[in-house]
N, C-alpha and C positions, 0 to 999 in steps of 0.2 A: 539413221532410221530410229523413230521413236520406239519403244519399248510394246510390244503385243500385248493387248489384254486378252483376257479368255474366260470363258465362262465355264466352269467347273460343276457338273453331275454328278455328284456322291449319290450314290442308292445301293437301298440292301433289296433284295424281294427273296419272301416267303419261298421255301422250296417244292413246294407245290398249290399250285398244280400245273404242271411244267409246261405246257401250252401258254399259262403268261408270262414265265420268262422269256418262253419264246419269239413272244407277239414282243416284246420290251426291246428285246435284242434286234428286233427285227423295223423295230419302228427308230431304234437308236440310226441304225444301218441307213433309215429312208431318208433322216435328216442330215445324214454326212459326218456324226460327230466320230470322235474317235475315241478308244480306251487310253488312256494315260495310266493309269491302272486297273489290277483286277474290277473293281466298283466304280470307277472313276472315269467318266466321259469327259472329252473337250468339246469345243466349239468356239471359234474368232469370235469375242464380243461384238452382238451390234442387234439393235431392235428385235430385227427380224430372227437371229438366233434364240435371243433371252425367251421370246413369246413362243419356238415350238419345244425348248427346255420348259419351259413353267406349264404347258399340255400336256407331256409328257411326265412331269412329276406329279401333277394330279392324277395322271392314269396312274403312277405306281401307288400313290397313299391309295386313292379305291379299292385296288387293289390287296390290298394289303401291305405293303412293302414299306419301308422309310426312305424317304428320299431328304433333299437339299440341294439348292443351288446358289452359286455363289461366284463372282465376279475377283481374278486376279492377275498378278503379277507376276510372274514366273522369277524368283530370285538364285533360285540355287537347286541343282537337281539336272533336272531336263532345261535346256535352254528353249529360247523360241522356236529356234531352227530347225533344233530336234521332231521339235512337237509341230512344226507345219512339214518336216519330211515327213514324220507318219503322215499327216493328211495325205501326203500325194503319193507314199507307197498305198494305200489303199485305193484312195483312184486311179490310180497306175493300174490294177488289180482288177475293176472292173473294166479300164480300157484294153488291156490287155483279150478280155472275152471277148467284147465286142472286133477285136481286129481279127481275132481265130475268128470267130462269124462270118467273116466280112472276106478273108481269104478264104474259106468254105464255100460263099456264095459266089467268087468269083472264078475255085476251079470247078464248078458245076454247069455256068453259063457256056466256057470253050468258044472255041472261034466262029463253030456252025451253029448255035444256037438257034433255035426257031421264033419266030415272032412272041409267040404264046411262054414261050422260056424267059422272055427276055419283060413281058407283062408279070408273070410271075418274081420276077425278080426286083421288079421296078415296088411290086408291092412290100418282099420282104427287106429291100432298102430302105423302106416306108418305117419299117418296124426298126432296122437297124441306126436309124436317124431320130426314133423317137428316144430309145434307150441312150443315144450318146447325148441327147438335150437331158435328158435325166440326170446321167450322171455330170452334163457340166454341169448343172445347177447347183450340186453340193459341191463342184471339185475349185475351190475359196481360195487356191495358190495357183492355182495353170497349174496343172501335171504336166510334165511331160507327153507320156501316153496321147494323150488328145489330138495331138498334129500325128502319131502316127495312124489313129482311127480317121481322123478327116481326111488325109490324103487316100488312106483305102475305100474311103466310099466314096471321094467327090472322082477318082478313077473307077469306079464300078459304076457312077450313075454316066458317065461320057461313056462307057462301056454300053450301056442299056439305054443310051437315052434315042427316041426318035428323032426323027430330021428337024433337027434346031438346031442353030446359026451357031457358033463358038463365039465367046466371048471372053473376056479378062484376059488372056492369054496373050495379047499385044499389048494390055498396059506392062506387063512386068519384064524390068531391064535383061537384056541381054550382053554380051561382048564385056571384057576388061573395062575398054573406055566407055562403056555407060557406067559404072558402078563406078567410079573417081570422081572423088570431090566430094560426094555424100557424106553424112551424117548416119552412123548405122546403129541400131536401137535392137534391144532384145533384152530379156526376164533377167532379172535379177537371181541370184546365186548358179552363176551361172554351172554346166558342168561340162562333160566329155564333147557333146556337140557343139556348143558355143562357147569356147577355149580353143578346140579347132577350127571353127570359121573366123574367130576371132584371129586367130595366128596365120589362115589363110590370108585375111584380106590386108594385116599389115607387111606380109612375108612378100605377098605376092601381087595382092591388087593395088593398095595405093597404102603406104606406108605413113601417112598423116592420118590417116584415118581416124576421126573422132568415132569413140563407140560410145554409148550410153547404154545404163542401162535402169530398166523401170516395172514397174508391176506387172503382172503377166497378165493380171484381166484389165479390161477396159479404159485402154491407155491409147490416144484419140492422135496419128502421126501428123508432124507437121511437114512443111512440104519443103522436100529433097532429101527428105526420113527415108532409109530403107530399112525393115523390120524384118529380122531374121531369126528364126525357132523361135517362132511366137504364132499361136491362132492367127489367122489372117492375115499374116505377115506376106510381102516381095517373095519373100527365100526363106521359104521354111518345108516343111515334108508334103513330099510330095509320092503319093502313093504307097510304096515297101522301099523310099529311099527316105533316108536320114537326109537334116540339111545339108551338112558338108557336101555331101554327094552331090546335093542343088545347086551348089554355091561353084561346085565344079565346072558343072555341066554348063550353067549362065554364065561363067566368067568364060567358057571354050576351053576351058585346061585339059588337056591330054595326059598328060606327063603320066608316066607310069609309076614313079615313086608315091606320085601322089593320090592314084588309083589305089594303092597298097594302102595307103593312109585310111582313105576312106573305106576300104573295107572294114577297116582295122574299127574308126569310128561308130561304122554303120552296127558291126556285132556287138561292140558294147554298146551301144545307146538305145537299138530296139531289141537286143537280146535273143533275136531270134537263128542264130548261127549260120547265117544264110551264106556265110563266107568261108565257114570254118577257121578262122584266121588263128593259128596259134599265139601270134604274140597279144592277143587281145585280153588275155585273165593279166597278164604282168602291167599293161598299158594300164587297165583298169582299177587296178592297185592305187600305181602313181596316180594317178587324178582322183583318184578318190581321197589319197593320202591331201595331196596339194587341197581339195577344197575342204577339211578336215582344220587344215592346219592356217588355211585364209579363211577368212571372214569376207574380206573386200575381191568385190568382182574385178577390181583391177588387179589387186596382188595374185588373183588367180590366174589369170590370164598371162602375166608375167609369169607365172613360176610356171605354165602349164610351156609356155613357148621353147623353151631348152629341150622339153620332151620331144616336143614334134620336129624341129630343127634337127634333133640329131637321127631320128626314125628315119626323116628323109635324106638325112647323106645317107643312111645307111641301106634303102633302099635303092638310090642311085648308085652307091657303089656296089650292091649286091650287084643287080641288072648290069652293070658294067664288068 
């Protein structure tokens, strides 16, 4: 991969009058950049960045303040990697809101719901679907978070929706023997859920398995591509489950070690403890350490594979 450029926001602003720091702060926030330091905003180089940077530094001289902006190279310090995981722990941050939302509105609908409930609902999906287009538009890496907001609304809108036909749901493979042979595709640096569907499908579906892997937005499959923990992906979240769990359920796996597994994934990866799973702060460790210590999606993958190999004898032989 080539080297990241970035475009860099130095500004100081006047200590009052504290409404336009606020407004600064908050227009920083609209355009998606992030702090790299106290004073110092980022942003991915590219046209359309530099032109709402250089609006925004004219609000701050107006203003009073001193600003500068300035185009680099990241050499020493924060690496790239660094500085695009902040970008996605922060949209992680706002997807994270929008999914409490979204499970809010869904334990409010219940199974008796009334027509007029379910119109009221169809509206504030309305609003819930305008905010997640908000935030994809600044979120420049794929977050994570995103596949677990889109699976909670695209299952609340089949929840609410009136009598209309289902659709997509027989394009996407099902059984073991659909998934061999494929070419399987997903985001680059990879982490906890794709390291484990990664080690699934070599362990268990088809052990040739080419995986590649490529930018998280707007990356166009070619055909007999399966894309996994990726927006719009074959096999990616669906609902309040992680992929693995998906990858599960459409290969037919039973197996209860593996169930374990996927709990184990499911609580680190949406964070939401929905398993309680004890061994998941130690799991989360080790994979963190491994992608820390890799750079390369392959080397990750390989070093994450020993982990999960040995979690499942050890759930096999626990259940035994």
């Amino acid at each position: 991969m080539t080297d990241q450029r970035w475009l860099l926001l130095v500004h100081q602003l006047p200590s009052k009058p504290a409404y336009f720091r606020v407004k600064i702060w908050r227009r920083l926030q609209g355009i998606g950049a992030v702090a790299v330091k106290s004073t110092v905003y980022a942003l991915p180089a590219s046209a359309e960045m530099q032109e709402d940077f250089e609006w925004l530094l004219q609000e701050i001289v107006a203003g009073g303040g001193e600003a500068m902006l300035c185009e680099a190279r990241l050499v020493d310090g924060l690496s790239d990697a660094q500085v695009r995981a902040l970008f996605d722990e922060a949209r992680d941050a706002d997807y994270v809101e929008i999914a409490n939302d979204a499970r809010d509105l869904a334990a409010g609908i219940g199974a008796d719901a009334t027509s007029e409930k379910h119109a009221e609902a169809r509206s504030q999906l309305g609003r819930l679907r305008k905010r997640l287009a908000e935030v994809a538009a600044i979120d420049f890496f794929g977050a994570t978070g995103r596949l677990t907001v889109e699976g909670l609304i695209a299952d609340l809108e089949t929840q609410v929706k009136e009598d209309k036909a289902m659709a997509k749901e027989s394009k996407k493979p099902t059984g073991a023997s659909d998934l061999k042979g494929r070419v399987w595709v997903t985001r680059r640096d990879v982490h906890v859920d794709r390291i484990a569907c990664s080690w699934l499908i070599r362990r268990f579906i088809d052990p040739d398995a080419v995986i590649r892997f490529v930018a998280g937005k707007g990356y166009v499959p070619n055909e007999g591509e399966l894309r996994f923990d990726m927006f719009e992906g074959e096999i990616t979240h669906e609902g309040d489950r992680c992929s693995f769990e998906v990858l599960l359920t459409r290969a037919g796996m039973n197996d209860p070690a593996l169930q374990a597994i996927a709990e184990i994934v499911h609580d680190i990866d949406l964070k939401d403890g929905k398993f309680g799973r004890e061994e998941a702060t130690g799991i989360s460790s080790l994979i963190a350490g491994i992608a820390m210590a890799n750079e390369s999606d392959e080397q990750r993958i390989a070093q994450g594979a020993p982990v999960f190999d040995n979690l499942y004898q050890y759930f096999r032989k626990k259940r035994g």
